[in-house]
Each structure stands twice: as C-alpha cells, then as structure tokens.
N, C-alpha and C positions, 0 to 999 in steps of 0.2 A: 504494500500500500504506500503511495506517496505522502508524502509529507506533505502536512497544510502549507509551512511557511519556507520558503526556498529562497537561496541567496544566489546573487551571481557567482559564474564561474571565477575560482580565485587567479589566474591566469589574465583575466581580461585585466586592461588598464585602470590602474587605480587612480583616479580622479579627486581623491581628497573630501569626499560629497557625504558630512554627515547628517546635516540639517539640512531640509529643504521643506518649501514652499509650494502650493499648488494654490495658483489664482481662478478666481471664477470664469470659469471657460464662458466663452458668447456662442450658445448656438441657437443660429438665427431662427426664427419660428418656434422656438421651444420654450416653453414656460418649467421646464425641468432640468436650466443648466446648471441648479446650486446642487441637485441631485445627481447628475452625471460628474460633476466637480468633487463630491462627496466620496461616491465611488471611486474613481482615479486614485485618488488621497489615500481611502481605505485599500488597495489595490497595492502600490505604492510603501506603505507602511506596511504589509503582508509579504509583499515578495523581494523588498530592498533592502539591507539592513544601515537605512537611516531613518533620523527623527522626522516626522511631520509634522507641520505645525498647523492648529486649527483654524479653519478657514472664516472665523468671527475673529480672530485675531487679526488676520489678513485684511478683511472687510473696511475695521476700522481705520487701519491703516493706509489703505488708500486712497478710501473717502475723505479720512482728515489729511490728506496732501493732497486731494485732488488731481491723483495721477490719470485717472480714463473716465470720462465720464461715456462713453462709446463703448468698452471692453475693449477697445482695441490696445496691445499693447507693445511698444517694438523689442526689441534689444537691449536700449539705453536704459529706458525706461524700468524695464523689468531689472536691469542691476541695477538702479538709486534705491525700487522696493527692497532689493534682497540687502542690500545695505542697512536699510534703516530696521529691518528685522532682524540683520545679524544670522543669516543666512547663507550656506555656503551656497546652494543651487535654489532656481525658481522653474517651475514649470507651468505655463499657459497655454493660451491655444485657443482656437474660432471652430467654427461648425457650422451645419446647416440639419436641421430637421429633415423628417421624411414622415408625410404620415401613408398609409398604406391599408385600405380595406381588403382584405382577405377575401376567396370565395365564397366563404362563409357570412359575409356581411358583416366581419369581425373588424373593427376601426382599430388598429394598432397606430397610435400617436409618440410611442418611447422610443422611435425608430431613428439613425444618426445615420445620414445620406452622406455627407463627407465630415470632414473633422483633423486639423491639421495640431501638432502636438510641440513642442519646444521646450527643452532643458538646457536651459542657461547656467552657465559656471559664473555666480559672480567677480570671486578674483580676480576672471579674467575677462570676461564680459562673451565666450566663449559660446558660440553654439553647439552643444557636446551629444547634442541627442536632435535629429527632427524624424518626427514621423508622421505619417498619414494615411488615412482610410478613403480610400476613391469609394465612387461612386457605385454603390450596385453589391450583387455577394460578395461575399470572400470565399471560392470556390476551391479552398484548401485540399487535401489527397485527402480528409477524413471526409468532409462536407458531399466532396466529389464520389468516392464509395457509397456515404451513406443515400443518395441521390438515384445511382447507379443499382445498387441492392434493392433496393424498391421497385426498377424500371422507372422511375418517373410517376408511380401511382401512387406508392404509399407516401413520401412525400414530393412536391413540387418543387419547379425551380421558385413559385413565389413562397414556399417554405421554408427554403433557402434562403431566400432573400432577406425575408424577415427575422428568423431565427439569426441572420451575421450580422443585423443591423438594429440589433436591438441595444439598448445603451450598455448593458452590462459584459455582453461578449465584446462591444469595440472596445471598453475599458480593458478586460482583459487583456485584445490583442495589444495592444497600445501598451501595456506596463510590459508586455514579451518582448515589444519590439526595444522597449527601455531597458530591458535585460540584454538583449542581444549585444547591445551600442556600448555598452560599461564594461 
C-alpha cells in the first residue's frame, strides 16, 4: 500500500524551499477559486515537505498593500508578497472555468478548462516551476485503458472529460507536475 504523504525524489535539485505561499488563484467564471486554492495548498502541504502558510494570512496581506486588485499577479510582484511574508517560494496562477452538462442532464460546474501554475523562488525572483492544464482531457495511459476496456460504452470520452477536469484531479496533477520540476 502506498503511503498517504510522499516527498520528492532526494536526487532532484535542492532548491532551498521551506516555507511557501499559495495565492488565490483567479479562475475566471468560477465562484470556487478560494476552494480550488485550498486544495492546491492542502495538496502541497501532503506531498512536499514544506511549510504552508494559511491562505487568510495571505489574504490580509495583500489587501493591506494592495498588491492585485484583478488577481493578476507577475513575477515582481509575487516576490515583494513573498518578502513581506518571509517566505522562501510563492505559488499562483489564473484559470478559466468549464461548466459541462452531462448526458444525463447532470450540470457539472467544478470543472477547470485550463489553468496555468507558477512557483516562484523568492531569493531569486526565479521561475523554478511553471505548469499547465490545456484544454480538454488529460488522456493519460490509465484514462486511455480505462476508456479502451469499456469500448467506449461503459464510460465516455465526455466521462473522460469530466472526470480530468474536475478541480481536484487538476490539483493533483498540478502538485505531480511540482514534484517532477524539484
């Protein structure tokens, strides 16, 4: 049986990253980015062995500098936050909603159509990580079998679809693809 909490391989480059930040991601059309934010964070703190720091902590802090009133947030920007939180790395990021009715008449609205990811070194104001989720499934060798073993009946590709793009598996892939890059 796997272990719940998994670290990166000790091999990869050490980057010095004990505290880090995750900002309120912007995804557009979505009244659920503090929750997909949450996730990440929780995600993050499960699979990395550094500190996160809580995202009302964060909140405050930006609002009282008035760093984004947009969520957009660059490079610079994001190392003055990680400064003034005394943070070694910050990760933010933008998105775009997907809502999606099923054949069944089923309204899926938790659905992440794209969604682009950034971990910032602040030291060095570094972009040490970028990732992202295109558009449409992620048609992985598991997805793709399981796809395949059904013929197409038992589930769909709109099964697919929704099942990769639902906010918690992109969170998933999204902290692997942060494991892979560390």
């Amino acid at each position: 049986m796997e272990s719940a909490i998994q670290f990166p391989d000790p091999s990869k480059r050490d980057l010095n990253i004990q505290k880090i930040a995750v900002l309120t991601f912007d995804i557009e059309d979505a009244k659920w980015d503090g929750e997909f934010t949450d996730a990440l964070s929780l995600q993050i703190a499960k699979h990395l062995p550094v500190v996160v720091i809580e995202r009302d902590q964060l909140s405050k802090v930006v609002n009282e500098q008035s760093f984004s009133k947009t969520g957009i947030i660059d490079t610079q920007t994001a190392v003055r936050i990680g400064k003034i939180l005394g943070v070694d790395a910050l990760v933010f990021g933008r998105g775009s909603a997907l809502r999606k009715t099923d054949s069944h008449g089923i309204l899926h609205n938790n659905l992440i159509d794209t969604v682009s990811l950034k971990l910032v070194k602040i030291e060095s104001g570094q972009v040490v990580v970028n990732a992202r989720k295109k558009p449409g499934a992620n048609w992985s060798t598991w997805k793709l079998t399981k796809y395949l073993l059904g013929f197409g009946f038992i589930w769909s590709r709109e099964d697919i679809l929704i099942e990769t793009c639902e906010y918690d598996y992109v969170v998933e892939s999204l902290v692997e693809n942060i494991k892979s890059q560390l």
